[in-house]
C-alpha positions, 0 to 999 in steps of 0.5 A: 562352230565346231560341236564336241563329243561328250559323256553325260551320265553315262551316255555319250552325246554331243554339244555346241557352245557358243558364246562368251562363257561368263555370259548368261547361259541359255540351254536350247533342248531340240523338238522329236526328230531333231539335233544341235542343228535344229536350233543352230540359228538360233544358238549363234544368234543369241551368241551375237547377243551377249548369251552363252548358247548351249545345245545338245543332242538329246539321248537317241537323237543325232550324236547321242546314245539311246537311254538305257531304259523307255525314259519318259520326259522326267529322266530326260528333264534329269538328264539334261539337268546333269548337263547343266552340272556338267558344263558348271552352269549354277542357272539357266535359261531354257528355250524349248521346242515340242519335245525339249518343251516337255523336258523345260517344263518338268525342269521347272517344276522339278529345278526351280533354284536352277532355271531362270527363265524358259521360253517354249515354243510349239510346246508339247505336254498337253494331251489332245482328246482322243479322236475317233481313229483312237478310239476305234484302235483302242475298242479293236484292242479290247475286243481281240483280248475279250475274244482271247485273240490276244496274239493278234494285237501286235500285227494290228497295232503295226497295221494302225500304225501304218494306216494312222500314226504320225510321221514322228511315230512311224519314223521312231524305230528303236526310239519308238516305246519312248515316243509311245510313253512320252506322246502319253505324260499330260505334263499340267501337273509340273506346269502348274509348278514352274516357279520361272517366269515362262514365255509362249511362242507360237504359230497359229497354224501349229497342226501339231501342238495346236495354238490351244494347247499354248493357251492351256500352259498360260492359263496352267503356269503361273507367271506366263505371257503368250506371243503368236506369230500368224501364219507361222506352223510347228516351227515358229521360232525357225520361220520367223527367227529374227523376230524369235530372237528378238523377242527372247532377248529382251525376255531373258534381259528384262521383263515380259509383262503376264498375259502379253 
């Protein structure tokens, strides 16, 4: 299972195959955070099961490169579409987690000649309400601007940073005006868009991108159906992965009936 060092684009990167590569091949696109191993184990399975699995390393992530500019989910999407002309592939199937579900989504909308079916899982995209922590960042931002205190935002947006922002934000170091651009895309307008039949797997006690948001991208996709797997959280697909498997097998093989 060895992983190659590649360029995409311009960017170095790294790769595994697994897989027959006449076989159908299935494009796996890591959660924020996460490298070709984040979805090793389901890389090697769908292998086993008569698929060509290709998982990357996302630019800033793992073995590859940090983007040139703040790329927001539209410049990954078409980064990870160079792959695809890359390794030759005319179609694939996605599966994408948290932040590679951003990336599947707008490759459906954007590529639907290229992509033959997705399966997102714990899918980021859907904006969140702000809450009232936000809120009150926000005001404090306005008021120091209002008071011509503006050199004081910095300091206080580290301080909020420290106080309320989440682990993926804090850890986000030079990654972090991308994670500040893409946390910010409402992605509805490209879901509305997906031409490819979609499968939603997710956990109902998913904390992160909460089971609400799944509903919202069934009800926003057109041709969608839902799986939640209970008592599974924001890793669904790693903690109940045979199941997982399974059930995006006979997906990508068959049919799954809208709205099962």
């Amino acid at each position: 299972m060895s992983i190659e060092r590649i360029q995409v684009a311009g960017l170095r990167t790294a790769r595994q195959v697994l897989g027959e590569p006449s076989a159908p091949a299935v494009l796996l696109l890591h959660g924020w955070g996460g490298a070709i191993e984040s979805m090793q184990g389901v890389a090697v399975a769908l292998s086993r099961r008569d698929f060509c699995a290709h998982a990357l390393d996302l630019p800033g992530f793992g073995r590859a490169q940090l983007p040139p500019e703040t790329w927001g989910a539209a410049e990954y999407a078409r980064w990870a579409m160079e792959y695809v002309a890359y390794a030759g592939l005319e179609r694939v199937h996605l599966i994408g987690h948290s932040f590679g579900g951003r990336l599947s989504i707008v490759m459906g909308a954007e590529f639907p000649q290229r992509v033959a079916k997705i399966v997102l899982t714990s899918s980021a995209g859907v904006l969140s309400p702000p809450d009232v922590r936000t809120r009150l960042v926000k005001a404090g931002k306005a008021a120091l601007r209002l008071l011509g205190l503006s050199a004081l935002e910095k300091p206080m947006r580290a301080l909020a940073r420290a106080a309320f922002g989440s682990d993926d934000l804090k850890a986000a170091g030079a990654l972090e005006p991308i994670f500040r651009r893409v946390v910010a895309e409402d992605l509805l307008p490209y879901a509305a868009r997906i031409a490819a039949p979609t499968l939603l797997i997710w956990g109902d006690q998913d904390r992160t991108t909460p089971l609400w948001q799944a509903q919202k991208l069934e009800q926003t996709i057109p041709d969608a159906g839902l799986v939640v797997f209970q008592g599974a959280g924001h890793f669904a697909y790693q903690e109940r992965q045979a199941e997982f498997v399974r059930i995006v097998e006979t997906f990508f093989k068959g049919s799954f009936p809208k709205g099962s």
